[in-house]
C-alpha positions, 0 to 999 in steps of 0.5 A: 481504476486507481489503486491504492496501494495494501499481511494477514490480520493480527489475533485480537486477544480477548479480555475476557480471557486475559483479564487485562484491561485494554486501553486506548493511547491518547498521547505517544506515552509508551507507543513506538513507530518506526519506518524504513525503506526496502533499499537506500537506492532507486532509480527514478520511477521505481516503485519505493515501499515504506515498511512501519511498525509499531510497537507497545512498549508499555507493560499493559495491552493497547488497543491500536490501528494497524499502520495502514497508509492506505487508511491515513493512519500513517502519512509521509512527510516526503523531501529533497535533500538541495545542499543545506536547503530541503525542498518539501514534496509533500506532507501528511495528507489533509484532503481527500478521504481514504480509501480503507479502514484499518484493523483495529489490532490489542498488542500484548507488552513488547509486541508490534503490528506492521504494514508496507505501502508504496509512497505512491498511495498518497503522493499519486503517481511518484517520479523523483529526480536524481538526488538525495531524499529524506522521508518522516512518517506520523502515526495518528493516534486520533481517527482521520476527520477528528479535530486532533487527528493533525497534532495527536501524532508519533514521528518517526525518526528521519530515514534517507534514500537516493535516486539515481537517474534511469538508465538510458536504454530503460527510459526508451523503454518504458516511452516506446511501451507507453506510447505503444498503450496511448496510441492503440484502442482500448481492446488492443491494450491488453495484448500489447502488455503481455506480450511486452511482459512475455519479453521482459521478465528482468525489466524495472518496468515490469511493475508498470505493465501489470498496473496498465495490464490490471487497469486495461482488463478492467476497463474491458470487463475481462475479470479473468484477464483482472484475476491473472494480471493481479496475481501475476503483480503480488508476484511482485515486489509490492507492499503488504497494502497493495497486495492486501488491495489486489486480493480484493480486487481479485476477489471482485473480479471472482465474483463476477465470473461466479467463482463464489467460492475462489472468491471467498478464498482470497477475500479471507487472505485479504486484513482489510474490513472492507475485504471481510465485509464482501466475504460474509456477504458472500458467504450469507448468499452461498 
C-alpha cells in the first residue's frame, strides 16, 4: 500500500451573496506562493515536510486550487548543494498521474490557503546524503494533463536545509528493525512493529514503523489493526496531506468493520473530494 502523503477545507464564499465576481488567474498577476521547511536541519531518512501557501494579493476574489502536492499542484525542484555545482535530484513531476484532486478554494483580497506534504509524496521513498540542500517549488495554475500546465507556474523564492548524517546507534536501529520485518512471514509483521513501538516511544524511526505497521495490517485485512496504526501515525509529526490521506484510509478500514457512522465521521475531517465523495456515498446508503 503506497501512501501519498495529505487542514480542514476552506469556506468557499458565494457570489451570489458577495456580489463580487470571481475570476480565475491565468498568469502569476496578483497570486503569491511561497514554501518553507519544518526545520533547516535533518537527518538522513527524516521525513522533511514542505509547508506552501498561497496568497491573493489582488483587491478581487480568485478562485484557486488548494496547494496540494498530492494533486500535482505543486511539485519540487529538489538539489544538492556540491561547492559551486548543484546536483538536480529532481524536478516537477512530468509522468505519472496524481493521486487526489484538489479543493478548489475563492480567496477574498489579502486571504491565503495552505497545505503541507512530505517531499517523499513525489520523489518516493527520499534517502538524502549528508549535505547542503536547495528546494524550489511551482504552483500550476493550469490543470495537470493541460498543454500549458509546465509553463503557467509561480516559483517560490529558493529555500535551503542541511542534512546531517544518522547517528550510528540510529542507523543499526532502523537495519535490525528492518531486517527483523523482511525476514518473518507476513502474519508475524504486525507484532514485530508494535512491540519495537512499544519500546521506542523518542526513535527518529518511529515514523517508519507505523508506515510498515499501517502497511502490515493492510496487507492482512485487520482494519482494526489499520485504524489504530493511522491514528497512532497523525499523532505524528506528519504534513496536512498525509494526515487528510490517513482519514480516508481510516475511513476505508471503518467501512469495512461496518462502522458506518465512525466512518462517516472521519471521512468528513478529511478536505480532499475523493474523501467526500466516499462520505455522501455512505450517507445515501445509511
Amino acid at each position: 500500500m503506497t501512501f501519498r502523503i495529505t487542514l480542514l477545507a476552506c469556506v468557499l464564499f458565494l457570489t451570489a451573496l458577495t456580489g463580487q465576481v470571481r475570476s480565475t488567474p491565468s498568469s502569476a498577476a496578483g497570486v503569491q506562493f511561497m514554501i518553507s521547511v519544518d526545520k533547516g536541519v535533518y537527518v538522513s531518512s527524516e521525513p522533511i515536510i514542505v509547508k506552501s501557501w498561497v496568497v491573493n494579493k489582488s483587491d478581487q476574489p480568485v478562485q484557486l486550487k488548494r496547494p496540494v502536492a498530492a494533486a500535482f499542484v505543486v511539485t519540487y525542484t529538489l538539489q544538492k548543494l556540491v561547492g559551486e555545482e548543484r546536483e538536480t535530484l529532481g524536478g516537477p513531476t512530468v509522468g505519472g498521474d496524481p493521486v487526489w484532486t484538489a479543493p478548489a478554494v475563492e480567496l477574498q483580497p489579502g486571504t491565503m490557503s495552505t497545505s503541507s506534504s512530505e517531499l517523499s509524496i513525489q520523489f518516493g521513498d527520499l534517502y538524502l546524503e549528508p549535505g547542503a540542500y536547495a528546494l524550489r517549488a511551482s504552483y500550476h495554475l493550469s490543470d495537470y494533463g493541460a498543454k500549458d500546465y509546465v509553463s503557467n507556474v509561480i516559483t517560490s523564492a529558493e529555500i535551503f536545509f542541511n542534512v546531517d548524517p544518522l547517528p550510528e546507534n540510529d542507523k543499526q536501529l532502523r537495519r535490525s528493525l528492518t531486517e527483523a520485518f523482511y525476514s518473518a512471514e507476513a502474519k508475524q509483521r504486525a507484532g514485530i512493529l508494535r512491540s519495537f513501538l512499544a519500546k521506542q516511544h523518542a526513535s527518529i524511526h518511529r515514523v517508519y514503523a507505523l508506515n510498515k505497521l499501517l502497511d502490515a495490517t493492510y496487507q492482512q485485512k485487520d482494519w482494526q489493526g489499520v485504524v489504530e496504526a493511522s491514528r497512532k501515525l497523525q499523532e505524528e509529526n506528519i504534513s496536512v496531506e498525509y494526515k487528510n490521506l490517513l482519514l480516508y484510509g481510516e475511513g476505508n478500514a471503518l467501512r469495512n468493520l461496518n462502522d458506518i457512522p465512525g466512518a462517516i465521521s472521519v471521512l468528513q475531517k478529511s478536505f480532499f473530494p475523493q474523501a467526500q465523495a466516499l462520505r455522501k456515498q455512505l450517507e445515501t446508503k445509511r
